[in-house]
N, C-alpha and C positions, 0 to 999 in steps of 0.2 A: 380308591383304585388299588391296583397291586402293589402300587409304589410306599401306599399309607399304611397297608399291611407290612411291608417288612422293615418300614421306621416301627413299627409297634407289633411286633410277632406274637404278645401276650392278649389277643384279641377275646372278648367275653361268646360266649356260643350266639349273643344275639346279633353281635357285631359281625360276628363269621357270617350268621347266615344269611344279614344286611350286603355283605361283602359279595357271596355269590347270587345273590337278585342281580346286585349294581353289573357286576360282570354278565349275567348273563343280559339281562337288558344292553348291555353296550354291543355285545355281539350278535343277537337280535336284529340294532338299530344297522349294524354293519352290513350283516345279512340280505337281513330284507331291505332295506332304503339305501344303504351305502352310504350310510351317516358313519364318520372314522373319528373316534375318541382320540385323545393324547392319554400320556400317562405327568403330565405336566400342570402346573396350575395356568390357568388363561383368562380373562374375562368373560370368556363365555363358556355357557353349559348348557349340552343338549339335556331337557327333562320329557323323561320316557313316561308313561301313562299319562301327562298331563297335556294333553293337547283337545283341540274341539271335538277330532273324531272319540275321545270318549266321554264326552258330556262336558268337558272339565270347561267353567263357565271366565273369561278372560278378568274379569274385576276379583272374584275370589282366588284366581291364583296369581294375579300380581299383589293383592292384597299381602298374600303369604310372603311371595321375595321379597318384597319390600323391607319386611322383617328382617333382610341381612345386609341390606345398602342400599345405594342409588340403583333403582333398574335405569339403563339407557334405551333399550330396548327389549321389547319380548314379540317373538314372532312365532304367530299359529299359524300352521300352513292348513285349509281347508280340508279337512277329513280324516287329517291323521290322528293316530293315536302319539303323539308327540309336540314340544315345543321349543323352542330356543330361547334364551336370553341372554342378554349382554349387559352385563357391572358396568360401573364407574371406575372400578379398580380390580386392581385381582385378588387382593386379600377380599374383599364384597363378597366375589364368584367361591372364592376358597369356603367364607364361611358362611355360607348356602351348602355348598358341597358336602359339608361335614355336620350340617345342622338340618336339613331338607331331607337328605338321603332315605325313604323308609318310611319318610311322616306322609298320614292318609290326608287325603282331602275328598270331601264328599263330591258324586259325579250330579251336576247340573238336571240329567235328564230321569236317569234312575235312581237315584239316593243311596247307592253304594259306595261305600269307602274303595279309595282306592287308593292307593303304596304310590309315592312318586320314587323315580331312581334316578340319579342326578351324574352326570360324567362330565367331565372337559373337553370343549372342541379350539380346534383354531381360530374358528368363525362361525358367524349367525347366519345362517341359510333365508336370506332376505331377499325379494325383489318387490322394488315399488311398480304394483302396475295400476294404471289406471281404469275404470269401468269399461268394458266395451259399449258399443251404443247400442239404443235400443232400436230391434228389428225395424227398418221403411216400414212406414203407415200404423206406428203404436205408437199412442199417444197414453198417457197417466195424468190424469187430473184431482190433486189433492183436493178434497172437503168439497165435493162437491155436491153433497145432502150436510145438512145442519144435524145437531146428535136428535133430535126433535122429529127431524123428517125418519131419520136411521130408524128411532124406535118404532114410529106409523109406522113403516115399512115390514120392518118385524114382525109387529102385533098383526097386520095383516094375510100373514100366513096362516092357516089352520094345519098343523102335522099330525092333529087327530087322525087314527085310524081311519080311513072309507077302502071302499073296493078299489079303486082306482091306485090310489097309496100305498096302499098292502103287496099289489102287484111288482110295481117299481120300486119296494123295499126290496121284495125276495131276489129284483134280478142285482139290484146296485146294493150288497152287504157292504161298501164300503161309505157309504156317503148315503144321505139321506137327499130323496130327488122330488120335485113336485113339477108340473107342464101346464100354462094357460095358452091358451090363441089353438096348438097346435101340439099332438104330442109327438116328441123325439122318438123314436123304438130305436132301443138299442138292440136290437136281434138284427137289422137292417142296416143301420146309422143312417136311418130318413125319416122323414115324414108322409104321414096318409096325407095328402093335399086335399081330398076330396073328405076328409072326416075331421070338421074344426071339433074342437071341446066346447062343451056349453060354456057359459059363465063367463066369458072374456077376463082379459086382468083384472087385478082388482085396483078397485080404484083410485087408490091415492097411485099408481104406479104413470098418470096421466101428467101428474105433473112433472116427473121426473121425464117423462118423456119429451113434453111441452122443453124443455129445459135444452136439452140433448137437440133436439130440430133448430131451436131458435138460437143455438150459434155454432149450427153446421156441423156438427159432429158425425152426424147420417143424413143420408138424402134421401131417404124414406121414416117412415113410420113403423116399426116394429109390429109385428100381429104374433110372434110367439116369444114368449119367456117360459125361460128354466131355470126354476130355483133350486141352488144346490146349498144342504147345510153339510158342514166338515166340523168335525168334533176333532181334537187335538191326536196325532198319529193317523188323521185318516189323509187319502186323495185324490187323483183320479190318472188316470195312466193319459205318458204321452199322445196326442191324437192332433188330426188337423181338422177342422169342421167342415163335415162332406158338403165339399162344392154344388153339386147340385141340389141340396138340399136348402139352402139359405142362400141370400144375395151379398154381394160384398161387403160386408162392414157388420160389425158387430161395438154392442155396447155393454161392462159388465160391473157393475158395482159391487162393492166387496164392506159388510157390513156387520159388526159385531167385532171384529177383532184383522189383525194387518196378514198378508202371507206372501210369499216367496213362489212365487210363480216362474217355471224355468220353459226357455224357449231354444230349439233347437232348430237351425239350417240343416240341410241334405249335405250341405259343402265341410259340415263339422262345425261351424261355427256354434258358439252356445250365450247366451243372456240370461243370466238371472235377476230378475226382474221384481222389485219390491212394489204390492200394494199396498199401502196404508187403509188402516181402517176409513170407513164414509168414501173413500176413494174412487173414480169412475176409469176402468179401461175404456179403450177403444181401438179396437185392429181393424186396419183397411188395406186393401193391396195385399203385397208379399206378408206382410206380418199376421194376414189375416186367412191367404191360400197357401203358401208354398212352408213358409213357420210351423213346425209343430208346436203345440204351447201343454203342459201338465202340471201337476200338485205334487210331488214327491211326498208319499204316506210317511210323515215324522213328527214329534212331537217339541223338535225345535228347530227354527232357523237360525243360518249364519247370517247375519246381520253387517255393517260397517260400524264402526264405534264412531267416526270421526260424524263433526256435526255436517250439516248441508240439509237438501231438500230429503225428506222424507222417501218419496220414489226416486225410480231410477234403475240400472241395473246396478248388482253387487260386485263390487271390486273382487277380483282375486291377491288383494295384497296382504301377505300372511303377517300384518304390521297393522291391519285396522279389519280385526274381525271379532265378532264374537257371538256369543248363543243369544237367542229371544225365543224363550218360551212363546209357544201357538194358544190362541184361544179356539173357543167354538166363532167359525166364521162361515155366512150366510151371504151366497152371490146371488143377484137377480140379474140373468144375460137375458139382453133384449134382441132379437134377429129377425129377417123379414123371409120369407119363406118363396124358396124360388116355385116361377111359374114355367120359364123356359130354362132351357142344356145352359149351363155355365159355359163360355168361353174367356175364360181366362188366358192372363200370360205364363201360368205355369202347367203346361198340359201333361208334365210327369205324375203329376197327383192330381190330375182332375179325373174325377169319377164316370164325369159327362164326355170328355174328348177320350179319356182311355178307352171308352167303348166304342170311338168311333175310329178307334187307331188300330183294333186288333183285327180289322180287315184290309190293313195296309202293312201288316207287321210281318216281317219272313218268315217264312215256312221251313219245317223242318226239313234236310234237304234227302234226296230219295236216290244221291250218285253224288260219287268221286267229285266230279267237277261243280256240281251245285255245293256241295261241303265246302269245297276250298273258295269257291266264291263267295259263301257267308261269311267265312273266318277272315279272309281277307277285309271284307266291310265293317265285321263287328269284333273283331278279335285286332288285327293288327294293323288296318287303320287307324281305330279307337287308342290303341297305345299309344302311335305313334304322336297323338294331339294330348295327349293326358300325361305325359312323360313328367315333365315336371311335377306337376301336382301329384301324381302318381306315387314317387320318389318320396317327395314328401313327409308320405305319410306310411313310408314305409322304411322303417330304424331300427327297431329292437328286433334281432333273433331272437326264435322262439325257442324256452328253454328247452324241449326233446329233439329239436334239429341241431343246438347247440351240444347236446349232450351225444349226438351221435358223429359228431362231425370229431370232438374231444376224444371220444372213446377210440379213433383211429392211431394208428403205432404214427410213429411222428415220422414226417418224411414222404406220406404218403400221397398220390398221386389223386386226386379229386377233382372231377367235371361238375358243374351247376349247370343242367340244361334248363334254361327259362330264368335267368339269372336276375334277372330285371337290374336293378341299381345296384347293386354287389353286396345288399345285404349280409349274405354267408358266405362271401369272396376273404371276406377280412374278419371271421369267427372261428378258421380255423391256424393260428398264427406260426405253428408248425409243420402245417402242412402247403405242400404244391398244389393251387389250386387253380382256376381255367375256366372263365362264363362263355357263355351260350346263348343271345338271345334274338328274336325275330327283329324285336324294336331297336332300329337305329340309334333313336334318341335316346333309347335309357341302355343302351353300350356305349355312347358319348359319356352320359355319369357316371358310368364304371371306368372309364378311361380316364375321368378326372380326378379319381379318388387312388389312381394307378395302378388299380386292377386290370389281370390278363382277362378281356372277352373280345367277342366276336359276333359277327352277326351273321344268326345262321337259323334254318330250321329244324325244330324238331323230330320231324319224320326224314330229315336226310342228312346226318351231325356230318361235318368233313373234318373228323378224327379218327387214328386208328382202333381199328378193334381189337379186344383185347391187351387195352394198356391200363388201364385206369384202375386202381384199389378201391375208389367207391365212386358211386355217382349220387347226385341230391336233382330230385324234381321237386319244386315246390310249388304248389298251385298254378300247375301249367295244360297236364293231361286235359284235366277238365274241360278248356277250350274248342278241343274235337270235337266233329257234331256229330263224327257216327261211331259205334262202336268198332270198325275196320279201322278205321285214323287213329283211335283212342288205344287199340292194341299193336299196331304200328309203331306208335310212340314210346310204349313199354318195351318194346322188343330194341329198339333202337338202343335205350338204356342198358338192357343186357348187352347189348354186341361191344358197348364199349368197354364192360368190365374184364378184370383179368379172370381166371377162373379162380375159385373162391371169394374173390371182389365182392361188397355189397353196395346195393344201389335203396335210398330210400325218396319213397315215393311220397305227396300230398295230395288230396285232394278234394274239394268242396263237397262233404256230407247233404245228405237228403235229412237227414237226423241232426236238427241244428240243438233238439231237446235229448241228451243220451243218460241212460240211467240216472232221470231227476236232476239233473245236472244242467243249466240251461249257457249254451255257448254265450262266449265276446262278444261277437255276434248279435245275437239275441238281447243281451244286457246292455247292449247301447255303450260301451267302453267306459262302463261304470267306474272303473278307479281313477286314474288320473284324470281324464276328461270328462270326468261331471262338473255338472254347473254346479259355481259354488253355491251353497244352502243347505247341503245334504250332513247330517247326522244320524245316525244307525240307532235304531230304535232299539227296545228291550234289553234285555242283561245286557251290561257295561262287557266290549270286549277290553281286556289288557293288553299291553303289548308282550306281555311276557304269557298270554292265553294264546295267542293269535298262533295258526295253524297254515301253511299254505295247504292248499287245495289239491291233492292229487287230480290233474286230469287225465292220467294215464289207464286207460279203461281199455279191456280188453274187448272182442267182437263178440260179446252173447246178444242172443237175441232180446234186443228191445223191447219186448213187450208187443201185445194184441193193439195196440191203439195205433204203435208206432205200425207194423205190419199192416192194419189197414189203409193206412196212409199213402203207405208205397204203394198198394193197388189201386189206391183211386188215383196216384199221378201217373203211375205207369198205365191204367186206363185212359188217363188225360191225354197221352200219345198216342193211342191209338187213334185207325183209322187214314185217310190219303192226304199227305201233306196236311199236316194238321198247321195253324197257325202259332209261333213261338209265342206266348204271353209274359207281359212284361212284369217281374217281379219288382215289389215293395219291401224296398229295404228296410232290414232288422227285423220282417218276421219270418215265421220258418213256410219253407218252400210247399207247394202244392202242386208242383211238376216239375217233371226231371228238366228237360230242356227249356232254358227262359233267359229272357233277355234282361241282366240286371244295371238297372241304373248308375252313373257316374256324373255326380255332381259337378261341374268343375269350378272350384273355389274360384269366388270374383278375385279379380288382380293377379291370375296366373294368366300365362300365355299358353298358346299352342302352340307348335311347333312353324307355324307361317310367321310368329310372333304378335298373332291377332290375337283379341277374344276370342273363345271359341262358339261361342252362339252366332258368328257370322260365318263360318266354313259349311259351306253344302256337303257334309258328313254323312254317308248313308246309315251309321252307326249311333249318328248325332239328332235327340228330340228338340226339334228348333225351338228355342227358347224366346221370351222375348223381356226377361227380368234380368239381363246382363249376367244369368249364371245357366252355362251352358249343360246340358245333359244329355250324356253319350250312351249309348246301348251296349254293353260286352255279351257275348253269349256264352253260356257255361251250360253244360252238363252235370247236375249233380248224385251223385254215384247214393248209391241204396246200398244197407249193410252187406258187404259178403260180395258186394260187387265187383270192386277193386282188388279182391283178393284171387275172386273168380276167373277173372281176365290173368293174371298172372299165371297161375296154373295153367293156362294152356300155353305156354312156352315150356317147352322141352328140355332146355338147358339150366333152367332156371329152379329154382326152390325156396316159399315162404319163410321166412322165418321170424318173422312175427307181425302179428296186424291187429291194431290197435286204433279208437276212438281220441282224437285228441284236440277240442276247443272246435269242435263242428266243422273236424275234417275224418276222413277215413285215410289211413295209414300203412304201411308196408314197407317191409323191411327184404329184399328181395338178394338171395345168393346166386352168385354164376357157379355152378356146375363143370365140375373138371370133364373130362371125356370120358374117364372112367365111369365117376359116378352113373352118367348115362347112362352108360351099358347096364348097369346093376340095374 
């Protein structure tokens, strides 16, 4: 570090330019992760490129440390491009420091060298956690075919070319698919019920069935299988197996080689989930309707080092992880093919009750009073029972609201209308700031954290006008259901600024996809809340490569595809009182107005202090799997929309409006009296 250079100022040019890697890697790790070096020797040292997120495999680089002492510990943290470790002593960590610094180690996944850069911390960024458990009604049954049975099983498929084959190659390029009993259409996600396939399974698959019956594992007999082959970096995207298509319970053997199966709640919850090779799943219930389950396309998993059962789901303890190369692996799912509508207990994701709910579902509303009576039921009832969990999951400022709040002269006077838990109450530590929001309960957690708010509406703030330097809405507007309410609410915003005051606005994008760019949103909160398993395929990134992302994207026009879009959801409104349909969270919208689901994590309360799947909630889809799901309704604004609405205040002027994480944005100035008149 700096300190080594000016004991030895006569540094050789390779040593110099070893010297600014290691520096700029330290501030790098500062940067982006808010890993903070010493300039001290310690027993531990953060090592930058060496971590799972870039291939770097746990045995060959403890092998390396070892080379300079006792490790006591070394901790990968899932996905990062980084690791810790902790000496026996501190000359150990010293001479690692001075001996590691620079030297390459080949990466696990792609076979490129890669530079480690070695610095001093105070501490190993360690927690022991335990596995979560696996999803109600999945079970994993080790070796439950002989390697004997596995091969028949194999040999049993023909992947020779036919017409049938050919077809379901061109639509699945990722994964290699074959269908007995019944064929899956993936254009649909069902079954022709009335067109079986000739040929029935094949035969030796009778016995594994035989097997599977005879100690309960299904209460029927299977009549369709899908076999899927995965060649190493391939897999198949998140999904849950349409309910009306199949009957409860499924069976899936996993053959040729083991994989990392990742399973995801509505509530956030996540399981990553190991099959061992010959291995048999089985999902019933929740793990089987309300669980998404997928393949993350990679060509290694994170694994646990420590010994135990074989399955199971994967620890996130960055103290027992490591890489395992994928092989070619070959599933045969066995499923029984529905004849009647699913009624299931999760009717947020059944295919069969959705369709029988959107003639019960509210209607867009057509006056004043019908408006305010929707919002009322799905807007700030819903808060007021989701408060907690709400809060939750709501912590990190976003870095353009952070950077607009910063960019104010210090001292200055700032409202949060729609504040919710005080998020941006306590981001700007220089300034005077003052929340706003409908929901009682989450002005109780702003009160707890000792933030100034209140409880108020947004269509009628009871603060002065023109006092305030800036104002922030943050995904608030959008709750209006008419376009009168929704510029109401903008205008409110103005009346409280001073003149030249700026006010910036948020609000839920129709374009959750914007210049190739796919939102948070969209990505399923890919970084830190991925299930562990995930390693980044192709060219090794560094941590000294690594880029962040501008999301900062200005309002050109998206493109023909995106424009079409917007007219077939703005046609999806038309027409008399059309019925709100209920949107599928994480993908991109197909109508403006929709009612989006809210999981409410098991073991939170609602605000009666009950669960909430027992509160008669007009916003709430009765549940009957102890995790409740509430309806909010949003508006989500089309490009140019938000900006549109703005412009028709007269006192007011744009000045900037920008795309950012699958929201639309504005940056809104109050207007002196002069200006006006010009």
């Amino acid at each position: 570090m700096d300190c080594e250079g000016q004991r030895n100022p006569k540094l050789s040019k390779r040593d110099k330019k070893l010297l600014r890697k290691q520096n700029k890697a330290r501030h790098t790790l500062l940067r982006h992760e808010g890993i903070e070096s010493v300039s001290h020797a310690t027993q531990n040292l953060v090592v930058a490129n060496g971590g799972l997120g870039n291939g770097v495999h746990r045995e060959k680089l403890l092998c390396l440390l070892e080379k300079c002492g006792i490790v006591k510990n070394l901790s990968m943290p899932p996905n990062k491009p980084y690791c810790f470790v902790r000496y026996e002593t501190v000359e150990d960590a010293k001479r690692a420091y001075t001996t590691l610094s620079g030297q390459e180690i080949i990466s696990h996944d792609s076979n490129q060298s890669i530079s480690l850069y070695l610095n001093f911390v105070e501490r190993v960024h360690s927690e022991d956690c335990a596995p979560p458990p696996l999803p109600p009604g999945l079970i994993v049954i080790e070796d439950f075919v002989t390697a004997d049975m596995e091969e028949s099983l194999l040999q049993s498929i023909d992947w020779s070319t036919d017409k049938e084959n050919e077809t379901a190659e061109k639509s699945l390029k990722h994964r290699r698919v074959k269908h007995y009993g019944f064929e899956f259409r993936y254009d649909n996600n069902n079954v022709d019920k009335d067109k079986p396939l000739p040929g029935g399974f094949p035969e030796i698959c009778s016995t594994v069935l035989d097997k599977v019956l005879a100690q309960g594992l299904l209460q029927f007999r299977p009549d369709q299988l899908t076999v899927n082959q995965y060649e190493p970096g391939q897999g198949i995207p998140p999904h849950i197996d349409t309910h009306s298509a199949f009957e409860d319970g499924l069976a899936s053997l996993s053959l040729g080689a083991q994989i990392v199966m990742d399973f995801k709640h509505p509530d956030g919850r996540i399981a990553a989930v190991m099959l061992p090779r010959r291995s048999l799943l089985v999902m019933t219930g929740e793990s089987r309707y309300l669980w998404s389950h997928g393949i993350t396309p990679r060509k290694f998993d994170l694994v646990q080092v420590s010994e135990g059962p074989k399955s199971g789901t994967i620890s996130v303890d960055a103290g027992d992880l490591t890489l395992n190369k994928r092989g070619t692996r070959t599933s045969f799912t066995f499923r029984k093919v529905r004849q009647t509508p699913c009624n299931c207990a999760h009717a947020s994701v059944c295919d069969s009750q959705k369709s029988q709910q959107k003639d019960n579902s509210p209607s867009i509303p057509d006056s004043n009073t019908n408006a305010s009576k929707l919002e009322k039921e799905y807007v700030h009832q819903v808060y007021e029972e989701i408060a907690a969990h709400f809060s939750s999951t709501r912590h990190t400022p976003w870095p353009r609201i952070f950077q607009f709040l910063n960019a104010l002269p210090k001292g200055s006077l700032v409202a949060d209308i729609g504040c919710g838990n005080g998020k941006y109450l306590g981001a700007g530590k220089q300034l005077y700031m003052v929340g706003c929001d409908r929901s009682r309960s989450l002005v109780d957690i702003c009160g707890k954290k000792n933030f100034e708010a209140f409880v108020g509406d947004a269509l009628s703030i009871p603060l002065r006008s023109a006092t305030f330097d800036a104002v922030i809405s943050i995904a608030v507007i959008h709750h209006f259901s008419t376009e009168e309410r929704r510029l109401a609410a903008i205008s409110e915003l103005a009346r409280l600024l001073r003149p030249g005051g700026t006010a910036l606005i948020y609000v839920w994008a129709m374009e959750q996809e914007y210049k190739k760019q796919k939102s948070k949103y969209l990505k399923e909160n890919r970084d830190d809340k991925v299930a562990p398993g995930g390693v980044p395929d192709g060219p090794t990134e560094t941590l000294l490569e690594r880029r962040a992302l501008d999301s900062s994207q200005g309002a050109a026009c998206s493109g023909r595809a995106m424009s079409d879009l917007r007219d077939k959801a703005c046609r999806s409104n038309e027409g008399v009182n059309p019925r709100l349909p209920v949107h599928t969270n994480r993908t991109a919208f197909d109508a403006q107005d929709v009612l989006v689901p809210w999981h409410l994590k098991s073991g939170n309360k609602t605000k009666g202090g009950q669960t909430g799947n027992t509160l008669p909630v007009c916003g709430l889809d009765g549940q009957r799997d102890g995790s409740a799901v509430f309806h909010r309704y949003y508006h989500v604004y089309c490009e140019g929309e938000l900006e549109a609405a703005c412009k028709k205040l007269s006192n007011t002027r744009v000045q900037q409006s920008y795309h950012d994480q699958g929201n639309w944005c504005v940056v809104l100035e109050k207007l002196s009296h002069l200006a006006e008149l010009n």
